[in-house]
N, C-alpha and C positions, 0 to 999 in steps of 0.2 A: 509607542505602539509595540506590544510584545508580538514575535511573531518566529517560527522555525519551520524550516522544509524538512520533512522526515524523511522520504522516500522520491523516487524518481523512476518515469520509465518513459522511453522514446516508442512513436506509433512510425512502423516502416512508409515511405511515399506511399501513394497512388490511392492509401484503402479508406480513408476519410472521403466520406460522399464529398463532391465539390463544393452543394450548396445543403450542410445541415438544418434540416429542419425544427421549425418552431414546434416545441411541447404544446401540443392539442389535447383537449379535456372534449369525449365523448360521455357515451353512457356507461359502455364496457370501464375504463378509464374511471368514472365516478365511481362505479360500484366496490373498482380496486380500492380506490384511495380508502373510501367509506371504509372496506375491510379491515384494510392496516390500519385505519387509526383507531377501530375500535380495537383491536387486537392490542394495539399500542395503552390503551385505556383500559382494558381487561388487566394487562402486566401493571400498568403503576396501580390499578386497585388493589391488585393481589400484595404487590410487597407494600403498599400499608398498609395492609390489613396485616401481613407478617409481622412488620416492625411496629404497627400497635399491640398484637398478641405479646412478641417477645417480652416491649413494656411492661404490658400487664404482670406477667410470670416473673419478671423482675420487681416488680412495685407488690407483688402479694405477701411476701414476709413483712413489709413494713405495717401494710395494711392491718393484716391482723394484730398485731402489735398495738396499735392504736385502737381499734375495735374493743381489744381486751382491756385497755386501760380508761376509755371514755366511753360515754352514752353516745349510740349512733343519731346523729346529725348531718341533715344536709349544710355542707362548709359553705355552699353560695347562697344560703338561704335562710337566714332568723328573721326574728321581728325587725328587729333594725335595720334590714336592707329591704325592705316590701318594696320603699317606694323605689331604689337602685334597680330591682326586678323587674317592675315595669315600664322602665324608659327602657330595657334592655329587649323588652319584648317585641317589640317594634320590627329590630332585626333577625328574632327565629334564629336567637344562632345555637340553639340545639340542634335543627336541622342544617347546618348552614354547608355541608357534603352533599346535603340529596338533590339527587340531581333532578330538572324539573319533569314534568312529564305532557307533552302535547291532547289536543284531542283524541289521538287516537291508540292515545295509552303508553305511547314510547317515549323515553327516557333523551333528552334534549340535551345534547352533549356538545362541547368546542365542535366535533368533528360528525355527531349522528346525525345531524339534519344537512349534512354535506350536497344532499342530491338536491335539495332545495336552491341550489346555488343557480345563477344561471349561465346558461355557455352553448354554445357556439355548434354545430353541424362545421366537418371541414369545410372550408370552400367560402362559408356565409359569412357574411362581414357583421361584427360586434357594431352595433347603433354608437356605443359608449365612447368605441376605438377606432374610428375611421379617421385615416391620415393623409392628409392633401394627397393630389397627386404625384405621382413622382417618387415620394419617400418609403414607400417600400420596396422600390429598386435601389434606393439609396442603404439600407435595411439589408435586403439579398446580397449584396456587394461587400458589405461589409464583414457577412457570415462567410463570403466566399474561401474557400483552402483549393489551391493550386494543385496537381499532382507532381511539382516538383518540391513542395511543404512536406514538413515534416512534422507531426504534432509531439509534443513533452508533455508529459503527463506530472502533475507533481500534486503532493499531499500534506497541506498547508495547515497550522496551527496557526490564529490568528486571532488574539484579545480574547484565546479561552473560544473561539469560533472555530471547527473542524472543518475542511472542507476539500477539494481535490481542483487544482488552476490548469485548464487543459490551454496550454502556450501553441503558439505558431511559431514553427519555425523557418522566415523566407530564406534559404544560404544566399539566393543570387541575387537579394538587398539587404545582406548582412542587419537580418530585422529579425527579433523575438518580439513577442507581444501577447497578453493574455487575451483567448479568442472569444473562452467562457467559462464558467466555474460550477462545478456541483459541491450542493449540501451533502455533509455526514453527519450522523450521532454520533461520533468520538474521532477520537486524536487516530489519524490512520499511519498506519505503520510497516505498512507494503503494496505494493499494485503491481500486476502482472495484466497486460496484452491479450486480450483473448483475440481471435477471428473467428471463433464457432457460435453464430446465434445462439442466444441464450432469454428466455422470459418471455413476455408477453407476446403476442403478435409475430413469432418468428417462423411457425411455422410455414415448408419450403424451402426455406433461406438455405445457400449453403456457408455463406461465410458472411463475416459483419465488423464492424470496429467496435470491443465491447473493452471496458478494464475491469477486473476484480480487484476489489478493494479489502486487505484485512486492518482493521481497528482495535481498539482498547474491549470493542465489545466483540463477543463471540462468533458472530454471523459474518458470513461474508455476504458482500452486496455486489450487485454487477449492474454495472451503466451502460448506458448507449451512449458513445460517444459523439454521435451522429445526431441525437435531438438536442437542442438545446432548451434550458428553464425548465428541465423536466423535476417534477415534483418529488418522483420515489423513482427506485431502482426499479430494473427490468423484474432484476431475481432476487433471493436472499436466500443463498447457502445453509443451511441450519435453523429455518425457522420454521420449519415445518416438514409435510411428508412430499412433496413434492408433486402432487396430482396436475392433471392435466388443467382442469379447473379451476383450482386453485393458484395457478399462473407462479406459481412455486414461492407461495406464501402458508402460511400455517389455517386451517379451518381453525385451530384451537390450540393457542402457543402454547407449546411443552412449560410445565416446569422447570424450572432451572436449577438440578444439582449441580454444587459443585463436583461431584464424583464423575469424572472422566468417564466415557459410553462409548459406543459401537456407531454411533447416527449422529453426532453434532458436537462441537466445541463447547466448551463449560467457558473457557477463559480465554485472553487474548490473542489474534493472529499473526501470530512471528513473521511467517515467511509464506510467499503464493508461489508454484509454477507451473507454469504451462507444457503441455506437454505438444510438440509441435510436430509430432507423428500420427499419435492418437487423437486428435482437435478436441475429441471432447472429456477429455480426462484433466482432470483440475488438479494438483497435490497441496496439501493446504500444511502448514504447521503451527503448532501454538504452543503456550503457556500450562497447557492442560496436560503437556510429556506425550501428546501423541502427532501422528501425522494421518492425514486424512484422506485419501482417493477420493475423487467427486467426477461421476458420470453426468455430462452437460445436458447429457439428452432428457433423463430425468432430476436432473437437479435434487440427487439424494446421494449422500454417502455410501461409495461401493465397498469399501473397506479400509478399516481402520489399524495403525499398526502401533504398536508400541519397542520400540527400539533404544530406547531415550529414559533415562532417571533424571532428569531436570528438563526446565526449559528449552526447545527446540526453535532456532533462531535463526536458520539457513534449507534451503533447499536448490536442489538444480537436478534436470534429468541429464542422462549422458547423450549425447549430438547424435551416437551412430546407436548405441544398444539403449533401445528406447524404455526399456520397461527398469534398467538399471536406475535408478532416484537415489543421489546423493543427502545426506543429510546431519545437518551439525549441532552440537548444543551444549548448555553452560554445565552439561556433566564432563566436558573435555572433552568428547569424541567424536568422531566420524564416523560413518556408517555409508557402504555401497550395497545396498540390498534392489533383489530384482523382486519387482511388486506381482510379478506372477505365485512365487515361492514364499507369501509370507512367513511361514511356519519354518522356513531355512535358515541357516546359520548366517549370517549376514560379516563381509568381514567388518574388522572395525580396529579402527586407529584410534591414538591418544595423541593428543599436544599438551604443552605444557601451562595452558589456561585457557577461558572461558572464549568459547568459537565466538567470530564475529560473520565472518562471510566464509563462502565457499563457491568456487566456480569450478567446474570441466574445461580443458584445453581444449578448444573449439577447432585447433589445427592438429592437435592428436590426441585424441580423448581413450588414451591410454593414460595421462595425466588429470590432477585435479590440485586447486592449492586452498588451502585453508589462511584464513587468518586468524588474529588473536586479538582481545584485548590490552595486550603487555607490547603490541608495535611489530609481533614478526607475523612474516610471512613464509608459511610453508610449502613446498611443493612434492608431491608424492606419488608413486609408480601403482596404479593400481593392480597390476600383476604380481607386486610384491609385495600382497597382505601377510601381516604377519601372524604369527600362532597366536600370542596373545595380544592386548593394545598395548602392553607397557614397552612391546620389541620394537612400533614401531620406527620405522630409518626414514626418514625424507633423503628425496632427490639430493635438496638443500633448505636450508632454513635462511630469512635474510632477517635483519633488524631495522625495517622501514623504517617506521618511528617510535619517540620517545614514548608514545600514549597509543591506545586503541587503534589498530585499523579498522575505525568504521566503515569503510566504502571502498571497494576492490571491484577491477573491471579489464578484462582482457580485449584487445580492440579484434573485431572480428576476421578482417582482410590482412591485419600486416603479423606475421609470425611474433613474438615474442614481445609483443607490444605492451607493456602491463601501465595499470594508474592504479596508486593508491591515494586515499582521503583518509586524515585521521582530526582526532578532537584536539589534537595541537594546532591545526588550525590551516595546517599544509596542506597539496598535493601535491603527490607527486609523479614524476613519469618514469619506468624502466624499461632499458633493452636487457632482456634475460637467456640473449643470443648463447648457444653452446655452453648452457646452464651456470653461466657466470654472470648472477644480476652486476649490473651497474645504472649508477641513479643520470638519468641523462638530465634534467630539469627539475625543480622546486616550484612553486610557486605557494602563496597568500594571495585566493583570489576575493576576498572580502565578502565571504558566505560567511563567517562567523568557525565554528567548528565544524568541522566536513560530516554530511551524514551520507552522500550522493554522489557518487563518480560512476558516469554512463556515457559511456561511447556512442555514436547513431547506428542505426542497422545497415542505413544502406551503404554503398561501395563506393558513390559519388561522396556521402559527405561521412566515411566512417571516422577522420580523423577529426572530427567534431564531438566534443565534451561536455556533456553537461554536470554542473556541480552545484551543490546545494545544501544549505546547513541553518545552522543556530540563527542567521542575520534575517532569515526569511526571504530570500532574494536566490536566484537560479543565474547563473554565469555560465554562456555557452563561448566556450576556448577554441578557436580553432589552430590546433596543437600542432599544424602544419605551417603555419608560420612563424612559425619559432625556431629559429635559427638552428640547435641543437638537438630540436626534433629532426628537424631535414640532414642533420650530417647524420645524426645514430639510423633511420630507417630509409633516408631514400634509396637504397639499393636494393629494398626489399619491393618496393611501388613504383611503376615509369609514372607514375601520376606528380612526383616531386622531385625535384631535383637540389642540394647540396645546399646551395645558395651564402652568400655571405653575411655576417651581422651587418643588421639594418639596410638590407636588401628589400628585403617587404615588412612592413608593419604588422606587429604581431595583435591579431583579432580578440578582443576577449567581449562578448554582446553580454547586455542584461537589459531586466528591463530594471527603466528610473536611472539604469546605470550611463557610463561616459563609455560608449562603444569602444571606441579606439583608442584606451588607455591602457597600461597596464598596470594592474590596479595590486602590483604583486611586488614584494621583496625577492626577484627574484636569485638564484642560485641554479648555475649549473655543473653539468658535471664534464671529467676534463676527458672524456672522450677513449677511458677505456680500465679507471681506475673507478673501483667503487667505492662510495662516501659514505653508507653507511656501515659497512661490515657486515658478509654472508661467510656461509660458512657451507661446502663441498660436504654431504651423507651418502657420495654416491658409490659401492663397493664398485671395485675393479674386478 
């Protein structure tokens, strides 16, 4: 079975209803789906009829060529095929596209006669689906999520199948497990946390459990975390104008230029973030060189910037100056631009290869560190933008690893706590105390290549890791019992204390996995020398 986690994001305690509800099909609900799938069937008619035309315009020089050199003849039809003709006729496969048409003249499609279907009033029990006694309490129990759970969000490629694994995480019975899964059209490639209702049925609400998801395709989607088996997303980012009616689906999907626009994505979604000031401002980036602002309340693009000559593959706001939006990409720079001032000069830094991540120092967001494909990691003074990109100076540069740092993650409670994931297959843990990294711990925790390293949000379980990669499989670390975690930061948290090797059993969950293994070659570090080699940019 092929399979790879791309992406990962943790849901803070308490904001998952306790008992999610089952995805219920009304009328309002039918007429949605009905919408999209035509809409969905309007687009695949449209690009065959493109990639028939293209054909055509390709096949016309040979065409006349042959025209000119023979007598026009039908090729499927001489004397000698009559009787081949009419066994053929049987099946009409000249019409064999058209689609059929009911009595009352409309066109019978997989998905037009949808409202035909039958279902359910909430509340009324299905004739088809009634279940002994008993077992829909058995059913409710099993949906149940604690307020001391913590959900992980992950976005799973699997036998060529897209989809997004919303995990449970129990800490206080050291238990992960998948709760429920949503369908995607494509391989997704970021998700960000929403709490700002968003789509159908929300108005009122002030706050919700929603993820935005960006994929291989253009659009962003947003889920409810909270229904389960749900059929389509609440919203879809880019697929339309965003009316109130329209439950922020398209009356009549745009065309699709490739030429980059002011209102929607052409091409793939890099990077999502949330803006946790503003709730309902979305920042989106992609493949298409731009980045995107998105107002949640109407679900249309506020403003679009362009900052970027290549692909845009990072995003973060700043903690304290809200409207400041970091942003990275494989033109090699960085960019601190405030999205009030688009038309302002934005500073901007260079490294020395293609961005992979970028995060703000959430204990002083006077700082930000970049990574690279090439294994460093930078970190940088934003007060000390330079004149041009090519002047700029990091704090310091370090040489994590040998390959990519795909996945960089600042723990949010303990100062100087860094992890990095890279495609050599490692993570790793740093104290970067008094801006001199050293590597506290190694590990191979049997994700395969690292795409995912995510700390939890909350303060009970921050020292909690999630990692995820190439093997298709999610490993939650808990980084506190690990002997060399507790000497490098216990004096930063009364929560741990020193402890000795093999004092406590070091945690590492997954699911299908062996809990209480350690499933790692591990490596540490000797407690004040660094292993990999950094390098001090900082002027005196």
């Amino acid at each position: 079975m092929n399979s790879m986690i791309t992406t990962t994001t943790w849901v803070r305690r308490g904001v998952a209803a306790q008992f999610p509800t089952k995805y219920e099909i009304d009328e309002a609900e039918l007429n949605r789906i009905s919408q999209i799938a035509r809409l969905q069937l309007e687009d695949a008619k449209g690009d065959l009829k493109a990639a028939e035309e293209d054909q055509d315009v390709d096949a016309m020089d040979e065409d006349t060529v042959e025209k000119d050199s023979k007598p026009t003849k039908n090729p499927f039809k001489d004397e000698d095929h009559d009787d081949e003709d009419d066994d053929l006729k049987e099946y009409n496969l000249d019409h064999y596209d058209s689609e059929e048409v009911d009595e009352d003249g409309e066109e019978v499609t997989m998905f037009g006669n949808v409202k035909s279907l039958a279902y359910h009033k909430p509340g009324e029990k299905d004739p088809y689906l009634e279940f002994p006694e008993g077992e829909d309490d058995e059913d409710r129990e099993e949906l149940q999520i604690l307020g001391t759970d913590n959900l992980l969000i992950a976005g799973k490629l699997e036998d060529e199948v897209a989809h997004l694994e919303v995990y449970v995480y129990e800490d206080s019975a050291d238990n992960l497990y998948v709760h429920h899964d949503i369908m995607l059209p494509a391989i997704p490639l970021c998700v960000e946390w929403l709490d700002f209702p968003v789509g159908k049925n929300e108005k009122g609400r002030t706050s919700g459990n929603f993820v935005a998801v960006g994929t291989m395709e253009p659009d962003i989607e947003i889920w409810d975390l909270d229904i389960v088996d749900c059929m389509y997303p609440n919203a879809i980012l880019g697929a339309g104008d965003g009316d109130d009616d329209d439950k922020g689906l398209s009356k009549k999907k745009k065309k699709k230029f490739k030429k980059a626009n002011d209102e929607y994505h052409v091409d793939s979604v890099l990077a999502l973030a949330a803006n946790r000031q503003h709730r309902n401002l979305l920042a989106s980036a992609s493949a298409d060189v731009t980045v995107k602002l998105w107002d949640l309340n109407t679900q249309k693009c506020a403003k679009s910037y362009n900052y970027h000559k290549d692909k845009i593959c990072a995003l973060d706001w700043n903690p304290t100056e809200s409207t400041i939006l970091l942003s990275g990409s494989y033109d090699r720079t960085v960019v601190a631009a405030d999205m009030r001032a688009p038309d302002a000069k934005a500073p901007r830094w260079q490294v020395a290869s293609d961005v992979e991540n970028l995060r703000w120092d959430p204990h002083d967001p006077n700082f930000f560190y970049v990574t690279t494909d090439t294994g460093l990691v930078y970190k940088y003074d934003v007060r000390n933008a330079p004149a041009t990109p090519s002047e700029s100076k990091p704090v310091w540069t370090l040489q994590a690893h040998d390959d990519s740092v795909s996945s960089f993650d600042i723990n949010p409670r303990v100062p100087g706590f860094l992890v990095t994931g890279s495609t050599d297959k490692q993570v790793k843990i740093w104290d970067t105390a008094n801006d001199r990294p050293n590597m506290v711990v190694s590990r191979r925790l049997e994700v395969g290549k690292v795409f995912s390293t995510s700390f939890a949000p909350d303060a009970e379980v921050s020292f909690r890791l999630a990692v995820a990669g190439s093997k298709g499989v999610v490993q939650v670390w808990d980084t506190s019992t690990n002997a060399a975690v507790r000497r490098a930061f216990a004096g930063r948290t009364p929560d741990i204390t020193p402890g000795e090797e093999g004092e406590i059993q070091e945690r590492i969950l997954g699911v299908n996995q062996n809990d209480d293994s350690d499933s790692s070659d591990g490596e540490e570090g000797d407690g004040g020398q660094n292993k990999d080699g950094w390098e001090s940019m900082e002027e005196d």
